[in-house]
mmCIF file as Biopython writes it, N, C-alpha, C and O atoms, coordinates in Angstrom:
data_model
#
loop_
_atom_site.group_PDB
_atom_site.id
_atom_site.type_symbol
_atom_site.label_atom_id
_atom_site.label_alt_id
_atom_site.label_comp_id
_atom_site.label_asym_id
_atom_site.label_entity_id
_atom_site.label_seq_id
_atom_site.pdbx_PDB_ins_code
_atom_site.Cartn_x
_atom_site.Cartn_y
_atom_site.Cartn_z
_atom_site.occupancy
_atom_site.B_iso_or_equiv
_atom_site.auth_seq_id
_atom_site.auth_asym_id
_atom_site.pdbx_PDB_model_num
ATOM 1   N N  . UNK A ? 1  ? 0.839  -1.178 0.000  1.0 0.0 1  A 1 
ATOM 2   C CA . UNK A ? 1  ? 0.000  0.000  0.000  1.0 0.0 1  A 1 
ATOM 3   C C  . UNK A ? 1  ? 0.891  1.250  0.000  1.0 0.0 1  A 1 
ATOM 4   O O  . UNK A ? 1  ? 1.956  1.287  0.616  1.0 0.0 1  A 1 
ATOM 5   N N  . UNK A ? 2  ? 0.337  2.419  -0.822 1.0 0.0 2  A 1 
ATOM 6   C CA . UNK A ? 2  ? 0.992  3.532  -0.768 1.0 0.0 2  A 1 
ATOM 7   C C  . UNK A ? 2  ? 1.358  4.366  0.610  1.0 0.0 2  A 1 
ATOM 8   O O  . UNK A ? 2  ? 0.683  4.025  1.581  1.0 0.0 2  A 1 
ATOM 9   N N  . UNK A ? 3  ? 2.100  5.163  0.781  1.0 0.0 3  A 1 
ATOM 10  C CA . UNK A ? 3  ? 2.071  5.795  1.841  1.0 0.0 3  A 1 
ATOM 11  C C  . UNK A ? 3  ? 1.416  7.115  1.686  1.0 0.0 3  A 1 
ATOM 12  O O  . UNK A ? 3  ? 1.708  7.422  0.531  1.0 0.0 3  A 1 
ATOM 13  N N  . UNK A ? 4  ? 0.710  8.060  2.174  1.0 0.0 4  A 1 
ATOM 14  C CA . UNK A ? 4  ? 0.173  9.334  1.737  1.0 0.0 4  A 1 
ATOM 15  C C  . UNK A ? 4  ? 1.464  10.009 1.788  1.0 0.0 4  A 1 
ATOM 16  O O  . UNK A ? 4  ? 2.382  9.557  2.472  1.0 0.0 4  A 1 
ATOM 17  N N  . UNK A ? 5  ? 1.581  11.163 1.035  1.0 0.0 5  A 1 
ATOM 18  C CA . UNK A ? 5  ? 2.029  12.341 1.023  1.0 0.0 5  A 1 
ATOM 19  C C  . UNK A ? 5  ? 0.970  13.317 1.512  1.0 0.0 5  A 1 
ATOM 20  O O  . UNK A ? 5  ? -0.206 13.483 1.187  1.0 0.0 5  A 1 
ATOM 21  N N  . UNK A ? 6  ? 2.091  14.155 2.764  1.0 0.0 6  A 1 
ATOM 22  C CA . UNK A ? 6  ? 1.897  15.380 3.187  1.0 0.0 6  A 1 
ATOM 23  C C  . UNK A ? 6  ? 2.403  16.436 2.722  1.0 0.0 6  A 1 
ATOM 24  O O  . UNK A ? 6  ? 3.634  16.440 2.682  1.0 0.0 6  A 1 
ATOM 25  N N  . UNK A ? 7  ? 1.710  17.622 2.240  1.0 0.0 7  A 1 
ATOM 26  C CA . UNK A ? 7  ? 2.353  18.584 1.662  1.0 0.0 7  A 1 
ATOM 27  C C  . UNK A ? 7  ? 2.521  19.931 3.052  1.0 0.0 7  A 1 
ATOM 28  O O  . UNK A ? 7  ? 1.587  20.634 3.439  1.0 0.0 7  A 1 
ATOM 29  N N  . UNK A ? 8  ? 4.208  19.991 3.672  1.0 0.0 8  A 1 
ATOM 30  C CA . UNK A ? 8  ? 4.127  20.635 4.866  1.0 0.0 8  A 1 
ATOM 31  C C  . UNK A ? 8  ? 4.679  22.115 4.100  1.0 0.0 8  A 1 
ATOM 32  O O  . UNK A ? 8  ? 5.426  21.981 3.131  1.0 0.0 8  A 1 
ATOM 33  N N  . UNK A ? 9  ? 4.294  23.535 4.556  1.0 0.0 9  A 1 
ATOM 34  C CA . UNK A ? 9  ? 4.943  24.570 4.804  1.0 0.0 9  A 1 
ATOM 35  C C  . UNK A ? 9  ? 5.650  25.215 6.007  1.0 0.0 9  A 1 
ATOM 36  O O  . UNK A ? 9  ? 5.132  25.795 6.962  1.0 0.0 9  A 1 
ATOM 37  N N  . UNK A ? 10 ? 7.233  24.935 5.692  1.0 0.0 10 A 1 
ATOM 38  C CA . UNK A ? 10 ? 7.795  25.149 6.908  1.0 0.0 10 A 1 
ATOM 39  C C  . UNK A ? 10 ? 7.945  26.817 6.922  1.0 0.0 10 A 1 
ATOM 40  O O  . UNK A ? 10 ? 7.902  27.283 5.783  1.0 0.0 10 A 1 
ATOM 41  N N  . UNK A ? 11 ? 8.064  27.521 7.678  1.0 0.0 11 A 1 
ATOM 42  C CA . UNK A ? 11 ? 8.274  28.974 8.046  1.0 0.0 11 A 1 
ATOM 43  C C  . UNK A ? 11 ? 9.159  28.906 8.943  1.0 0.0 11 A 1 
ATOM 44  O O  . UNK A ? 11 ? 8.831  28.699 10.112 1.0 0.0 11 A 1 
ATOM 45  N N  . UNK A ? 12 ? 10.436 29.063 8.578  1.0 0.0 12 A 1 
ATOM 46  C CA . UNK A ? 12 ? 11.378 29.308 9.692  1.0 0.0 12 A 1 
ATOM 47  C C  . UNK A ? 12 ? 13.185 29.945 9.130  1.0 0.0 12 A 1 
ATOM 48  O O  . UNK A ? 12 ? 13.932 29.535 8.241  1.0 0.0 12 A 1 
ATOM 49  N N  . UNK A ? 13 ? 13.314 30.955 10.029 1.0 0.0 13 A 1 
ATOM 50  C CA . UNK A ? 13 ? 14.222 32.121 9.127  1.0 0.0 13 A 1 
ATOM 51  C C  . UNK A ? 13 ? 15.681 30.760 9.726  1.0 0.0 13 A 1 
ATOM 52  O O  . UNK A ? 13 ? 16.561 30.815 8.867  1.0 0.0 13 A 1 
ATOM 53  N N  . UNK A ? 14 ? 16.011 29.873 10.669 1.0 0.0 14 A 1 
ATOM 54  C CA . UNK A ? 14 ? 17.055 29.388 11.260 1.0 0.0 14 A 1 
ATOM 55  C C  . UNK A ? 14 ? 17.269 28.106 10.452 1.0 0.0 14 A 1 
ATOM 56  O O  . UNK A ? 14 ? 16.527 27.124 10.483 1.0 0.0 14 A 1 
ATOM 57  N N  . UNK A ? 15 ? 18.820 28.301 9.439  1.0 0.0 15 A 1 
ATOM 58  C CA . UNK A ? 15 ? 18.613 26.857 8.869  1.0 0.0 15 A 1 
ATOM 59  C C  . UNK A ? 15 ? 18.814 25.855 9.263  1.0 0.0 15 A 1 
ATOM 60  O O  . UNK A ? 15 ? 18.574 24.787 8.701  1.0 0.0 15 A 1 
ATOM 61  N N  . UNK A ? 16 ? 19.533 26.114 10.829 1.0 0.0 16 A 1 
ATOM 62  C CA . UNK A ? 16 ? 19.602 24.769 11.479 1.0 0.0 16 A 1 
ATOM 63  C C  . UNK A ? 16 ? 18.481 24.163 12.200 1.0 0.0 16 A 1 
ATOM 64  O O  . UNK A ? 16 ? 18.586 22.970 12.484 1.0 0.0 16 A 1 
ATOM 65  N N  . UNK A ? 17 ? 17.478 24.765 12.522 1.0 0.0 17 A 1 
ATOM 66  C CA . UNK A ? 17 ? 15.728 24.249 13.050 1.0 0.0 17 A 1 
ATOM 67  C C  . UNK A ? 17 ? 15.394 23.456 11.704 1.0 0.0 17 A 1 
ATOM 68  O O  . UNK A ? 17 ? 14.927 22.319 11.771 1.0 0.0 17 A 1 
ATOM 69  N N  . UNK A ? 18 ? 15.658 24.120 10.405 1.0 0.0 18 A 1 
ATOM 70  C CA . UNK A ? 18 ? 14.731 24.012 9.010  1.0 0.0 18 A 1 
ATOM 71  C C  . UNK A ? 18 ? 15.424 22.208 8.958  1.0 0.0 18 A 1 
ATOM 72  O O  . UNK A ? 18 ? 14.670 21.291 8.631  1.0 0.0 18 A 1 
ATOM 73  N N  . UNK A ? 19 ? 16.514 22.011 9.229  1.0 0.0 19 A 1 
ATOM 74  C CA . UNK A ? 19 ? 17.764 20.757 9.319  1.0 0.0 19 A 1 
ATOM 75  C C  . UNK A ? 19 ? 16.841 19.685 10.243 1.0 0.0 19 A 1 
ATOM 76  O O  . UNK A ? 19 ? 16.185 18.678 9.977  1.0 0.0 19 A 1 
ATOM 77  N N  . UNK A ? 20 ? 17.166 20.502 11.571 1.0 0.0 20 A 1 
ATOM 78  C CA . UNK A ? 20 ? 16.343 19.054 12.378 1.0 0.0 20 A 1 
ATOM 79  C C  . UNK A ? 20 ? 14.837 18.816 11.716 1.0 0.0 20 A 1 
ATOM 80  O O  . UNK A ? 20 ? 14.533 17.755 11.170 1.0 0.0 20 A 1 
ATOM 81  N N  . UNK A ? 21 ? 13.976 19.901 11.833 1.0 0.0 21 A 1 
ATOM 82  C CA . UNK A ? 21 ? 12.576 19.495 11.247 1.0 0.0 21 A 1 
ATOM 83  C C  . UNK A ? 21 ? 12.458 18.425 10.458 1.0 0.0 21 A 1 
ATOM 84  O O  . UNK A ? 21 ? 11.917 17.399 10.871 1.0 0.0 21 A 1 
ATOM 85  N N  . UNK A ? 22 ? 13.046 18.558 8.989  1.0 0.0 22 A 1 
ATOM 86  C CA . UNK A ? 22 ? 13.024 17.982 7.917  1.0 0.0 22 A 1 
ATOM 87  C C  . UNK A ? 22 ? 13.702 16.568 8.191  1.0 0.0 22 A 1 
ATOM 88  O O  . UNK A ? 22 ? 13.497 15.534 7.555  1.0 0.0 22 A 1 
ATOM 89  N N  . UNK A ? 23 ? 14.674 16.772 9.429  1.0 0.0 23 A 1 
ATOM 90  C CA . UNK A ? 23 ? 15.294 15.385 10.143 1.0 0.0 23 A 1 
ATOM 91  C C  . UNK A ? 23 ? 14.593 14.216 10.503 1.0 0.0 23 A 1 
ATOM 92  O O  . UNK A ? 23 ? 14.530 13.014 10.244 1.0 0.0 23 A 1 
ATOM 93  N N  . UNK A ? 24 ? 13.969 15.305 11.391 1.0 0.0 24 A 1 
ATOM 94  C CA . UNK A ? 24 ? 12.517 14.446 12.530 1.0 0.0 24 A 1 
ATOM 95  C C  . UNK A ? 24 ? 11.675 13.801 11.768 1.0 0.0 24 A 1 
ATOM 96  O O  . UNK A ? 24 ? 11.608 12.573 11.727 1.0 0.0 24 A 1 
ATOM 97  N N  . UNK A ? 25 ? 10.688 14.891 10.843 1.0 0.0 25 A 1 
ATOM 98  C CA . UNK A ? 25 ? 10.228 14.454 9.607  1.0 0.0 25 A 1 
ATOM 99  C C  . UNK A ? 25 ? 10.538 13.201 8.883  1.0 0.0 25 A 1 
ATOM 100 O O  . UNK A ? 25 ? 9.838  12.229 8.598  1.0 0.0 25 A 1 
ATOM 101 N N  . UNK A ? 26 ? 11.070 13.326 8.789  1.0 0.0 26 A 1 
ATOM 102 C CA . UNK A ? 26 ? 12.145 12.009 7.806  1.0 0.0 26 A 1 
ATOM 103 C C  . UNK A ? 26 ? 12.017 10.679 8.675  1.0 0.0 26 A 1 
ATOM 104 O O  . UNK A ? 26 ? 11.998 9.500  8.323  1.0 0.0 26 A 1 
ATOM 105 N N  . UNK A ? 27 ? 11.953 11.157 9.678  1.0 0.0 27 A 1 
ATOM 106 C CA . UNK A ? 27 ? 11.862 9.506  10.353 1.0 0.0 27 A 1 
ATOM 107 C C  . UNK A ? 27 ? 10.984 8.748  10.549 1.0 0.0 27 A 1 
ATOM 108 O O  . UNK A ? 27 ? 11.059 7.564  10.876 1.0 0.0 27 A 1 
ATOM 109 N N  . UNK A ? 28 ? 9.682  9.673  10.277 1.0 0.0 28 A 1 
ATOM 110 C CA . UNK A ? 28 ? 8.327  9.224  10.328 1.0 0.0 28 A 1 
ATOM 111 C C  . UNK A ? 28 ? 8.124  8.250  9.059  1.0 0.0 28 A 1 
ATOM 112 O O  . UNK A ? 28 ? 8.243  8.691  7.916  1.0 0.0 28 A 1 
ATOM 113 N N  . UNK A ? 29 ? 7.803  6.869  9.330  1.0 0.0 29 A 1 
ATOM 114 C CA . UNK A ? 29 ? 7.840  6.098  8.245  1.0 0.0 29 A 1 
ATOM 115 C C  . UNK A ? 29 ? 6.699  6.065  7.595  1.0 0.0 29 A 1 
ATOM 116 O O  . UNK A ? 29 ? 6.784  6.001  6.368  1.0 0.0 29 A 1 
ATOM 117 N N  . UNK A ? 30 ? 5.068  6.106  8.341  1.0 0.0 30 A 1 
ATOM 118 C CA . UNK A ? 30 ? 3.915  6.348  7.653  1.0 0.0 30 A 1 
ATOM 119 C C  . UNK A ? 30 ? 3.547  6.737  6.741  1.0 0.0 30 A 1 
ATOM 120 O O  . UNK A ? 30 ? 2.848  6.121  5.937  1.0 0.0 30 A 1 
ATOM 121 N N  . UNK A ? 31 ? 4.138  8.468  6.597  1.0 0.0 31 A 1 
ATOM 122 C CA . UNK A ? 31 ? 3.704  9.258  5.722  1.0 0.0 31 A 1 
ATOM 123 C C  . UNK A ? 31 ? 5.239  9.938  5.156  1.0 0.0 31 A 1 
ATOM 124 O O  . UNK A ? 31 ? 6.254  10.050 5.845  1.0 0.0 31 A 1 
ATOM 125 N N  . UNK A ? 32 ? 5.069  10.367 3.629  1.0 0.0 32 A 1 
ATOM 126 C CA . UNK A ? 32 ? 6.150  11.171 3.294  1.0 0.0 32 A 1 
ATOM 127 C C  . UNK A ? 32 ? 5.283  12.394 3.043  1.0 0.0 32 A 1 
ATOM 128 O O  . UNK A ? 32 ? 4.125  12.622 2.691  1.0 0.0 32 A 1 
ATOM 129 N N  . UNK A ? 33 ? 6.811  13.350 3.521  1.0 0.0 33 A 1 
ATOM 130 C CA . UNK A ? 33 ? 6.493  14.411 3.479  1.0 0.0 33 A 1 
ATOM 131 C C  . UNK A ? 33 ? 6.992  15.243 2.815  1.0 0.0 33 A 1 
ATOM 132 O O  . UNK A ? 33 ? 8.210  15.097 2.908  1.0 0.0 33 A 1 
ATOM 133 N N  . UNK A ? 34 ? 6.583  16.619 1.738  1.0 0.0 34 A 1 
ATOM 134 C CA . UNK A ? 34 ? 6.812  17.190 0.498  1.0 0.0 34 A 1 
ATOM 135 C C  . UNK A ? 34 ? 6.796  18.742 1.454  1.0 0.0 34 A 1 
ATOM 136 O O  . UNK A ? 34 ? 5.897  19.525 1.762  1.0 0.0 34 A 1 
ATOM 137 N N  . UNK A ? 35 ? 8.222  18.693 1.701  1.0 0.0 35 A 1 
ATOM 138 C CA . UNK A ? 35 ? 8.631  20.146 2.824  1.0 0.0 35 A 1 
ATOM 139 C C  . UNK A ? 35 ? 9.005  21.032 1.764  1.0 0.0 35 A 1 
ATOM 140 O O  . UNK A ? 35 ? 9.769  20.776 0.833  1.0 0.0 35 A 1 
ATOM 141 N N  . UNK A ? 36 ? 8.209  22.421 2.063  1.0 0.0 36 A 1 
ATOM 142 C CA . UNK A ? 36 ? 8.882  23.530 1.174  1.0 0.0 36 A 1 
ATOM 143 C C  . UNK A ? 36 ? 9.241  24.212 2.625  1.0 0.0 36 A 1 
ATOM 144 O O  . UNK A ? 36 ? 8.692  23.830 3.659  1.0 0.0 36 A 1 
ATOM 145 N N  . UNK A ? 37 ? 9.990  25.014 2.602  1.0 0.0 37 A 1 
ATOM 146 C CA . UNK A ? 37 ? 10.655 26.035 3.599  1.0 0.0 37 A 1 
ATOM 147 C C  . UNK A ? 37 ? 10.636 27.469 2.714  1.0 0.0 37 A 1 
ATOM 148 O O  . UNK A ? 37 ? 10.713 27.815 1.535  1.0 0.0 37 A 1 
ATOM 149 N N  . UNK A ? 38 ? 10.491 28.048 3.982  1.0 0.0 38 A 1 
ATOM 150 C CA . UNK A ? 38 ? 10.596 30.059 3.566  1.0 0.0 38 A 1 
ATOM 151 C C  . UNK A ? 38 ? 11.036 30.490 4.960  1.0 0.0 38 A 1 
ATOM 152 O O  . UNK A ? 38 ? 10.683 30.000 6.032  1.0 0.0 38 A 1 
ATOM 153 N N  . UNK A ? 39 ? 11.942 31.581 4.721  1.0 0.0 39 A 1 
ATOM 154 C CA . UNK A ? 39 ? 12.667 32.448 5.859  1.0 0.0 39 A 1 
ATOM 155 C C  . UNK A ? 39 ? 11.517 33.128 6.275  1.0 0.0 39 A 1 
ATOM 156 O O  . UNK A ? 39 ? 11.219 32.849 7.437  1.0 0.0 39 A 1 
ATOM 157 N N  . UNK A ? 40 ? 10.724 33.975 5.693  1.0 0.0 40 A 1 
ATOM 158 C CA . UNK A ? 40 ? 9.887  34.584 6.383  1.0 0.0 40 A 1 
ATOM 159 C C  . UNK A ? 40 ? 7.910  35.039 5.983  1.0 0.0 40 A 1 
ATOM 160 O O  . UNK A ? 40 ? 7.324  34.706 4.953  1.0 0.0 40 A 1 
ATOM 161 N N  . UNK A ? 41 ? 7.508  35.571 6.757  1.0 0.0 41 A 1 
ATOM 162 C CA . UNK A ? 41 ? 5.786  36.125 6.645  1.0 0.0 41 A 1 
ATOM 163 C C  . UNK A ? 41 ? 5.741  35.860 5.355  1.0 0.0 41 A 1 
ATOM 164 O O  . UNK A ? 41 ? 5.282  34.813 4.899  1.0 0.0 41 A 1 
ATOM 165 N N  . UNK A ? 42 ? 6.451  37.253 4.343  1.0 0.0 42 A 1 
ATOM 166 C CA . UNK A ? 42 ? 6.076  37.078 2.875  1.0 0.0 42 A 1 
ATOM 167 C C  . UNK A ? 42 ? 6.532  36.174 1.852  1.0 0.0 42 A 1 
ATOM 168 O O  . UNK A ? 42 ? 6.164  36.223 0.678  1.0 0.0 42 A 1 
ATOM 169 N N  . UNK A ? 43 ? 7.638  35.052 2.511  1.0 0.0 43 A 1 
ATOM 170 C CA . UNK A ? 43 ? 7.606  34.070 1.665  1.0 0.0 43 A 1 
ATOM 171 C C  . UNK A ? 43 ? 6.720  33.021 2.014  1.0 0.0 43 A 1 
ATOM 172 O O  . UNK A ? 43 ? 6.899  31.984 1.376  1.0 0.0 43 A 1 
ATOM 173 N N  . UNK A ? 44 ? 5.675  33.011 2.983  1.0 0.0 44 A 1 
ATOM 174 C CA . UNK A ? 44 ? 4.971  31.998 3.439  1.0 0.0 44 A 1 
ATOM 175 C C  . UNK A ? 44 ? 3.333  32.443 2.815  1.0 0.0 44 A 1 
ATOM 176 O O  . UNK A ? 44 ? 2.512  31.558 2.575  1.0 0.0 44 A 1 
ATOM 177 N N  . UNK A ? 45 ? 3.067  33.692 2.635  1.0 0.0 45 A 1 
ATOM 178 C CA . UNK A ? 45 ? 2.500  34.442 1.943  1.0 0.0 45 A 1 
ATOM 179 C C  . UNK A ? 45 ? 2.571  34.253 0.572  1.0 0.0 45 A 1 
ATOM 180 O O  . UNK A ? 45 ? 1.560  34.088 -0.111 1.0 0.0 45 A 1 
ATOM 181 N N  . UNK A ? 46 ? 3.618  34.265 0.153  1.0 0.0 46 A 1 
ATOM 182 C CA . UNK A ? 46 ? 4.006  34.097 -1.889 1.0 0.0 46 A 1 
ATOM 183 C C  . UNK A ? 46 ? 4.067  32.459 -1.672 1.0 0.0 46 A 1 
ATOM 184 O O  . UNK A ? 46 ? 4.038  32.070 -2.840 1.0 0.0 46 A 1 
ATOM 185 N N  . UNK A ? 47 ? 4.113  31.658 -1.110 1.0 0.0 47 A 1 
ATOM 186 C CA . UNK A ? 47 ? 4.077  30.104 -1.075 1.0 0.0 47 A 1 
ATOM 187 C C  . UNK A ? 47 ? 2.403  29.534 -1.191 1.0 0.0 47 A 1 
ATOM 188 O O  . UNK A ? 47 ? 2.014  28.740 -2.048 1.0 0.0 47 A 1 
ATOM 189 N N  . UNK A ? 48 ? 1.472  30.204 -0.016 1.0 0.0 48 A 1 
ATOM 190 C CA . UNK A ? 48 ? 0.338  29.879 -0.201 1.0 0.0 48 A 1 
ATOM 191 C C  . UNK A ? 48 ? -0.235 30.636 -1.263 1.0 0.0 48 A 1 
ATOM 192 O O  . UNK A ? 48 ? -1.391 30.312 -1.537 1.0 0.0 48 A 1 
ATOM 193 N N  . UNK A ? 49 ? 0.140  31.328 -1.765 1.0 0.0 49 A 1 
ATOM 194 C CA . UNK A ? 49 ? -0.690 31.816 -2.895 1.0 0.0 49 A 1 
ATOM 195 C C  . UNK A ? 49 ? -0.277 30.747 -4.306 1.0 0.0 49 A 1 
ATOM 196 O O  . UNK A ? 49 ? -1.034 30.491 -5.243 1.0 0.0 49 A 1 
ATOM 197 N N  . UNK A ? 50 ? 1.088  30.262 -4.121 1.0 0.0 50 A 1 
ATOM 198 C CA . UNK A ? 50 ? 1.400  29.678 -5.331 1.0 0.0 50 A 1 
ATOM 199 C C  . UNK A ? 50 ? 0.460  28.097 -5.320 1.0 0.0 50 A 1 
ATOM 200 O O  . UNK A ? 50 ? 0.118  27.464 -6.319 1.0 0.0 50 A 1 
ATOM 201 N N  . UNK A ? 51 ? 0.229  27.780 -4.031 1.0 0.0 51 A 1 
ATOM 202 C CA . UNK A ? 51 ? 0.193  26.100 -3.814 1.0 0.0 51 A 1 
ATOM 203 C C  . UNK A ? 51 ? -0.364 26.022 -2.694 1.0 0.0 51 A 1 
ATOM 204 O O  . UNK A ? 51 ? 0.270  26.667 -1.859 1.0 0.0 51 A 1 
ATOM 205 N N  . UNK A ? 52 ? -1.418 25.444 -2.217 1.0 0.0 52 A 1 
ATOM 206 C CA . UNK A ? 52 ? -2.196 25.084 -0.441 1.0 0.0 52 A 1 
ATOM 207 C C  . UNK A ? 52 ? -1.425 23.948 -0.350 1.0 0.0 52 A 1 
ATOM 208 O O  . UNK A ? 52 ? -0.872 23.344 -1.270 1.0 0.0 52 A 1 
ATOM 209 N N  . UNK A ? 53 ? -1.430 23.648 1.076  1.0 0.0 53 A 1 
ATOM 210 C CA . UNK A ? 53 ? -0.770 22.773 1.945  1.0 0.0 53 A 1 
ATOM 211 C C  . UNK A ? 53 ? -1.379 22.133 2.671  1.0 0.0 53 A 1 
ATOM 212 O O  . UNK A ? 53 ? -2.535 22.546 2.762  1.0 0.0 53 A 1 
ATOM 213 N N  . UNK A ? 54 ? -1.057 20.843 3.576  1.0 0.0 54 A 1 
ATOM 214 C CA . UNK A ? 54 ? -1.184 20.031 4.104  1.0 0.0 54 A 1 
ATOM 215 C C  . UNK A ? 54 ? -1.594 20.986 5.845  1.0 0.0 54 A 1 
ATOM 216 O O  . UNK A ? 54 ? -2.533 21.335 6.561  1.0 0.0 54 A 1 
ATOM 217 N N  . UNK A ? 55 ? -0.437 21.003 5.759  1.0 0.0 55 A 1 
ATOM 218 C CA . UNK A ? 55 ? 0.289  21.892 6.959  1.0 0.0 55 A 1 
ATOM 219 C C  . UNK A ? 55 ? 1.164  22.993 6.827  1.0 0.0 55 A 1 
ATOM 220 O O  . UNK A ? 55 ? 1.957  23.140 5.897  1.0 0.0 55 A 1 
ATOM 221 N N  . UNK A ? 56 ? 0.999  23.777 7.799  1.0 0.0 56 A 1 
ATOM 222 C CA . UNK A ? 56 ? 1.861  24.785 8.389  1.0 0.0 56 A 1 
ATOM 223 C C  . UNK A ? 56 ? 2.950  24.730 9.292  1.0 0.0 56 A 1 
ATOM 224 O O  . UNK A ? 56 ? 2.280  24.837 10.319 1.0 0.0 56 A 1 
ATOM 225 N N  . UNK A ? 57 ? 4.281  24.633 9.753  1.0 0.0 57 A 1 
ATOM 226 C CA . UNK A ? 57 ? 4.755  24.730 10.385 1.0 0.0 57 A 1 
ATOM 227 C C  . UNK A ? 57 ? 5.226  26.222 10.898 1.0 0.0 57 A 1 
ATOM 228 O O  . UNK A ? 57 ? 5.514  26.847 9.877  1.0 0.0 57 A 1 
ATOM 229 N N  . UNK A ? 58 ? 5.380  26.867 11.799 1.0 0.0 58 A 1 
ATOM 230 C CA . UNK A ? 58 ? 5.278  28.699 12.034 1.0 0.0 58 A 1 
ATOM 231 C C  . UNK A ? 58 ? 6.108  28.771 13.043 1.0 0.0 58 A 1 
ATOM 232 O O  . UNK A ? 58 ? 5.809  28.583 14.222 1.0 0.0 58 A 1 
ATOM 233 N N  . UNK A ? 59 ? 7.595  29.153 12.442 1.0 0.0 59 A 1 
ATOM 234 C CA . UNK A ? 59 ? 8.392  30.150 13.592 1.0 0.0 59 A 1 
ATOM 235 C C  . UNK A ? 59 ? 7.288  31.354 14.150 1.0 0.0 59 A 1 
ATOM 236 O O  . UNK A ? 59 ? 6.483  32.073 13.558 1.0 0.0 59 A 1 
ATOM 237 N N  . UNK A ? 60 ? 7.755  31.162 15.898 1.0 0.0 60 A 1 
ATOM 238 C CA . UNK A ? 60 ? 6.963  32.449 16.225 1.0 0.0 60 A 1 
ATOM 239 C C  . UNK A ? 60 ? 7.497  33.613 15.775 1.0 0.0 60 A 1 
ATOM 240 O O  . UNK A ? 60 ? 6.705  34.401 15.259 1.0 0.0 60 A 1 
ATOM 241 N N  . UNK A ? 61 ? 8.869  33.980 15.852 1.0 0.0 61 A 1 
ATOM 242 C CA . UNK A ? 61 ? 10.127 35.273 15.643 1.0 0.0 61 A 1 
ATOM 243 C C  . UNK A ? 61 ? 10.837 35.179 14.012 1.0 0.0 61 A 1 
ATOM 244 O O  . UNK A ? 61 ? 11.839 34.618 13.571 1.0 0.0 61 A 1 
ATOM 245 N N  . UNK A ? 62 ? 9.908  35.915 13.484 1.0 0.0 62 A 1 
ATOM 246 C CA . UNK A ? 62 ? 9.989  35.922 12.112 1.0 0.0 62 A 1 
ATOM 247 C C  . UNK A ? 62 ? 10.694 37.111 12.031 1.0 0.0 62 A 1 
ATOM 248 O O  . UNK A ? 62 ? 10.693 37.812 13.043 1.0 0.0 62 A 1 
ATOM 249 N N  . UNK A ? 63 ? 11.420 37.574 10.853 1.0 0.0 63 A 1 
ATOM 250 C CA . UNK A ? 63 ? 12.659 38.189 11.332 1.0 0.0 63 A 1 
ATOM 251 C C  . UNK A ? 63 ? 11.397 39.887 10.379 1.0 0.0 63 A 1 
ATOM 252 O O  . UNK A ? 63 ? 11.458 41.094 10.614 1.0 0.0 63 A 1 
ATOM 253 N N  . UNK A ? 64 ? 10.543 39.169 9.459  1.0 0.0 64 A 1 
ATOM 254 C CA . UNK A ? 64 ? 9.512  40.956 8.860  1.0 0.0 64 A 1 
ATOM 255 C C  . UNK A ? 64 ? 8.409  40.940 9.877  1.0 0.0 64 A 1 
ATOM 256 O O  . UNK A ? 64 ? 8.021  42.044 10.257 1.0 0.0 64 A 1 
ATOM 257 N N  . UNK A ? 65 ? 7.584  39.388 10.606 1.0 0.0 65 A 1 
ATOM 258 C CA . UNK A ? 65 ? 6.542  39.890 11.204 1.0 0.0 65 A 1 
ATOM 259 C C  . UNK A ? 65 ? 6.281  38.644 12.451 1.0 0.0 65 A 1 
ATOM 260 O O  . UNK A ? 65 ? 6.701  37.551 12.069 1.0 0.0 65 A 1 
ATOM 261 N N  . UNK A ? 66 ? 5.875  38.631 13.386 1.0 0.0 66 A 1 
ATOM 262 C CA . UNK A ? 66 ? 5.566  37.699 14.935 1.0 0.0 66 A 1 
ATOM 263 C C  . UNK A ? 66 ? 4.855  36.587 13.922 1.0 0.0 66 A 1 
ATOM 264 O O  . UNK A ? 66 ? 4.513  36.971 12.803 1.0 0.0 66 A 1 
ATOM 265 N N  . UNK A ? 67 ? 4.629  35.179 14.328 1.0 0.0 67 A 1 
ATOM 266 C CA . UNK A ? 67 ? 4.324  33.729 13.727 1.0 0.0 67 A 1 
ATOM 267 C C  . UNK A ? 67 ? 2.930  34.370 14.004 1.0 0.0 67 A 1 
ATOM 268 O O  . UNK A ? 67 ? 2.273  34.575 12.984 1.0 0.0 67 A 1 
ATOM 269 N N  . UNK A ? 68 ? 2.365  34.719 15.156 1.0 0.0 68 A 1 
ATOM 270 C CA . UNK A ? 68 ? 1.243  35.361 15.657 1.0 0.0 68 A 1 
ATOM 271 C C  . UNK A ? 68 ? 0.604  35.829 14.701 1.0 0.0 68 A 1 
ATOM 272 O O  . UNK A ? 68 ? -0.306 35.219 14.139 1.0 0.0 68 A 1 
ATOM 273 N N  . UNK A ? 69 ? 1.054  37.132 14.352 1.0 0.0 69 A 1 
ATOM 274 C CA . UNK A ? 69 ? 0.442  38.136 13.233 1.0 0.0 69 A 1 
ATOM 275 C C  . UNK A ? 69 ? -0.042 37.485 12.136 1.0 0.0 69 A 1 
ATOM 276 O O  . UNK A ? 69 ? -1.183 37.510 11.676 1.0 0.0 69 A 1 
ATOM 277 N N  . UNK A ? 70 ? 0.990  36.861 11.732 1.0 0.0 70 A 1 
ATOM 278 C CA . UNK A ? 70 ? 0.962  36.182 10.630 1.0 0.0 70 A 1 
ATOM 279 C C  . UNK A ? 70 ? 0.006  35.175 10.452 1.0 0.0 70 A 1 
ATOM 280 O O  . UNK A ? 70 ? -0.022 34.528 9.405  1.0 0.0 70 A 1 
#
């Protein structure tokens, strides 16, 4: 049987968080997961406009606007 694909949006400006995530991720054998990453608000902004997602993943301390705001 197939495994589903998850389509995740990561938001996070630190490339070493963006490293473990996609780490952790990875170990999950159930499901694969189709990670896009963006440093910040308006690339998470220009991402959902290009493509909807599964999920969100949301730094709170975004370096243009709070995970909050956003």
């Amino acid at each position: 049987m197939d495994k589903p694909t998850l389509h995740v949006l990561l938001v996070e400006d630190n490339a070493d968080d963006v490293a473990i995530v996609r780490r952790m991720l990875g170990k999950y054998g159930r499901v694969d997961f189709r990670i896009d990453d963006v440093a910040s608000a308006q690339g998470c902004l220009e991402a959902l406009q290009r493509s909807a997602c599964d999920l969100i993943l949301l730094d709170h301390g975004l370096p243009d606007m709070s995970g909050l705001t956003l």
